[in-house]
C-alpha positions in Angstrom: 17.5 3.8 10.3 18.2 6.2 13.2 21.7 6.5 12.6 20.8 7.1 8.7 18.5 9.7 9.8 21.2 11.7 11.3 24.2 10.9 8.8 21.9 10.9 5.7 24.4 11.4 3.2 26.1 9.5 0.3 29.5 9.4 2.3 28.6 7.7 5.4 26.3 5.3 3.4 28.5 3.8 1.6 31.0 3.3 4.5 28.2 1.4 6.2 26.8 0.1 2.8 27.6 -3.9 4.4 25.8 -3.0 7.5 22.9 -1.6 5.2 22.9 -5.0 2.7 22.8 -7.1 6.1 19.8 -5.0 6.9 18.2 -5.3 3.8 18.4 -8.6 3.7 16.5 -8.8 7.4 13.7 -6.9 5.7 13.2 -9.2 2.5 13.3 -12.1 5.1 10.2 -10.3 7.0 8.5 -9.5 3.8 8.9 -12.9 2.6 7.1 -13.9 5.7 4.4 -11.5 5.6 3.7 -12.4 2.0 3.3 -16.1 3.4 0.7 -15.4 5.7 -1.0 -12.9 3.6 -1.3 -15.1 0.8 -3.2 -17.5 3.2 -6.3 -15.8 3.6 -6.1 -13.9 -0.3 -4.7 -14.4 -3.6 -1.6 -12.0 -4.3 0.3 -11.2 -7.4 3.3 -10.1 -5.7 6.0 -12.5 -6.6 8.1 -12.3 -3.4 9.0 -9.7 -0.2 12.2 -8.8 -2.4 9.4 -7.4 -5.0 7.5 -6.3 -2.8 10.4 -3.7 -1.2 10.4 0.1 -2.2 13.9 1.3 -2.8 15.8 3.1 -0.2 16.9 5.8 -2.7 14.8 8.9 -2.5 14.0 11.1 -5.8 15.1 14.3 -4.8 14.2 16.2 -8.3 11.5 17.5 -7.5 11.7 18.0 -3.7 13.5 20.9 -1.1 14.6 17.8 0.3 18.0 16.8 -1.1 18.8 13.7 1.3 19.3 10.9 -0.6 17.7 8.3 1.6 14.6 7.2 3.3 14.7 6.7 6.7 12.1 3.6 6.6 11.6 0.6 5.5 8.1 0.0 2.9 6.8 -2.4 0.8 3.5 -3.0 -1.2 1.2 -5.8 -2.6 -0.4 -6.0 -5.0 -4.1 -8.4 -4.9 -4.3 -10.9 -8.3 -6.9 -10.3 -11.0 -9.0 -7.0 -11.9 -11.5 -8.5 -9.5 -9.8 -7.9 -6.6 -9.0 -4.2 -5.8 -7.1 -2.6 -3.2 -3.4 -2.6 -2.1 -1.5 -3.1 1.2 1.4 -1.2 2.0 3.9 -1.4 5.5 5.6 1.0 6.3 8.4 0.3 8.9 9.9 3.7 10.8 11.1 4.5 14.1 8.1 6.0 16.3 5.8 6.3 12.9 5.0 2.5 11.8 2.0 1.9 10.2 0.2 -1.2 8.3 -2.2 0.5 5.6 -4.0 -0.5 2.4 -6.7 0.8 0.5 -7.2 3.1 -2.8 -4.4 6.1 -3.1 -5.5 7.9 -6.1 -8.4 6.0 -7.5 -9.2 6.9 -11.7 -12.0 9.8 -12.1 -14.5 6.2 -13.4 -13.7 4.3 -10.3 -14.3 7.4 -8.2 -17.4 8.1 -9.5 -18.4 4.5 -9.5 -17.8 4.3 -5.7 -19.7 7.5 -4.7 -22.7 6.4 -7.0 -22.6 3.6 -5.1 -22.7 5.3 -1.6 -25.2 7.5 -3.2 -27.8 4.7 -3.7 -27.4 3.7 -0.6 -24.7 4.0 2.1 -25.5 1.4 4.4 -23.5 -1.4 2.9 -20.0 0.6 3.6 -21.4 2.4 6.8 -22.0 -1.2 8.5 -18.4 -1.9 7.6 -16.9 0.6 8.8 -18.6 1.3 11.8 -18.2 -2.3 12.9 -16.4 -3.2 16.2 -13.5 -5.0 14.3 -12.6 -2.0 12.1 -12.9 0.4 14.4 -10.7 -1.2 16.8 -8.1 -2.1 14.0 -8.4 1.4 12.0 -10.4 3.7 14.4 -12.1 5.6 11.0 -11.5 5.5 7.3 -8.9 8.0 6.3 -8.2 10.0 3.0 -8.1 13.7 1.6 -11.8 14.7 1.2 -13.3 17.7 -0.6 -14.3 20.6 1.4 -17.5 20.5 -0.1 -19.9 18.1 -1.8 -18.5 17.2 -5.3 -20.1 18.0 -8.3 -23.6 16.2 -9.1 -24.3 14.8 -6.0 -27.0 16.7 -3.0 -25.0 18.6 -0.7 -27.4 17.4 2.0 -27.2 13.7 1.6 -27.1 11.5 4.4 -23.5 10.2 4.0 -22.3 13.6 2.7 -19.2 12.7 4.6 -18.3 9.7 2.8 -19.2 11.4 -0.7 -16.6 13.8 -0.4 -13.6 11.3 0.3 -11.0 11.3 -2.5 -8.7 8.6 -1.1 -9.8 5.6 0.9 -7.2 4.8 3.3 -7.1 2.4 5.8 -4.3 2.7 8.7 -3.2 1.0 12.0 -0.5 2.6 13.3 2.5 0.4 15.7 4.6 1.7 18.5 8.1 1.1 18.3 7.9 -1.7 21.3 5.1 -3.3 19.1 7.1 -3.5 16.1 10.2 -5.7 17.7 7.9 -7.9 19.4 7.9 -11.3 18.2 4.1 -11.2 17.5 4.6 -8.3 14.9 4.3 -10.2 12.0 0.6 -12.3 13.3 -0.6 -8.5 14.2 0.9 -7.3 10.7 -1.3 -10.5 8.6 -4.2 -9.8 10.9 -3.8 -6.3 9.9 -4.8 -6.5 6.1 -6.9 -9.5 7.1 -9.3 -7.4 8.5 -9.1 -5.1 5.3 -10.8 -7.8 3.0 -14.4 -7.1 4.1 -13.6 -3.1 2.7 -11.6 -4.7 0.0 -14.5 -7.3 -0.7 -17.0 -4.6 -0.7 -14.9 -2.2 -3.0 -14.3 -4.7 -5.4 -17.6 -5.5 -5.8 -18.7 -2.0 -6.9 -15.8 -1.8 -9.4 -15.6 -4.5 -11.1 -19.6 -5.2 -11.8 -22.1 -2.6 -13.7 -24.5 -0.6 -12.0 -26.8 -4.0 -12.3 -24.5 -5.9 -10.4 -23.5 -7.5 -13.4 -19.6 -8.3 -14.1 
């Protein structure tokens, strides 16, 4: 990925396009393996790490960026059934690796569902997220927030700061020296293990009524 990075064009792809495929290949294995472990402690839809793989080929339509290539390696899965919510995402790059999950651009129903929630009371989410395990996994939640309090909720509420998230985005970020150590992949599985208790949480408020009934 380095040597893409600084030869990121068509014509010394495809001279290396073997090297690339060999590669590849490497990352399906490791995504095979992290969908193994992962789907030990939940139930994923996903059918395999191949699936699971974004394409290397950037869209460059719409972007002042015309390389045709990422520079990383990413993937996503996806949990089984409406009543588990919540993704997990890797995201493999020389001095920027990060294992992530959480709620990217969440439907206006399902935002308003989880900030009605918080609303009547914020303790449930607080407790996780202020727990020692969290915070020494993901430091904070992370997301693009609104300046201000949005609209129909009191600008002086006590978790102000979580009404005004947009995204709910949970990160743990790798150094480079992490990544190619052969514990990688346990730290990867423990990773979005220790996302289930947010997931379990955020699940719960979307998928049941404002009784708590499904």
């Amino acid at each position: 990925m380095k040597k893409l990075k600084k030869n990121n064009n068509r014509e010394w792809f495809n001279a290396h396009k073997e090297v690339y495929l060999e590669e590849l290949a490497g990352m399906e294995r490791f995504a095979d393996a992290l969908l193994e472990q992962l789907s030990s402690h939940d139930v994923i839809e996903t059918l395999s790490g191949k699936k699971s793989l974004y394409r290397i080929y950037r869209d460059t339509r719409f972007s002042g960026d015309k390389t045709p290539y990422k520079t990383w390696w990413s993937g996503h899965f996806t949990r089984a059934t409406k009543y588990r919510r919540g993704g997990y995402y890797f995201h493999i790059e020389a001095g920027n690796t990060r294992i992530g999950g959480g709620f990217w651009g969440p439907e206006a129903a399902d935002l308003k569902r989880i900030r009605d929630d918080i609303a009547f009371d914020p303790s449930p989410l607080q407790k996780i997220i202020g727990s020692k395990s969290f915070v020494k996994l993901f430091g904070e939640l992370e997301g693009e927030q609104l300046k201000t309090a949005p609209k129909g909720y009191d600008a002086g509420h006590e978790a102000i700061d979580l009404l005004r998230y947009k995204q709910f985005l949970l990160r743990r970020r790798f150094s480079d020296e992490e990544v190619l150590d052969k514990s990688f992949l346990k730290e990867a599985s423990l990773t979005f293990k220790g996302m289930r208790p947010f997931f379990d949480y955020m699940s719960e408020v979307l998928v049941s009524d404002g009784n708590g009934a499904e």
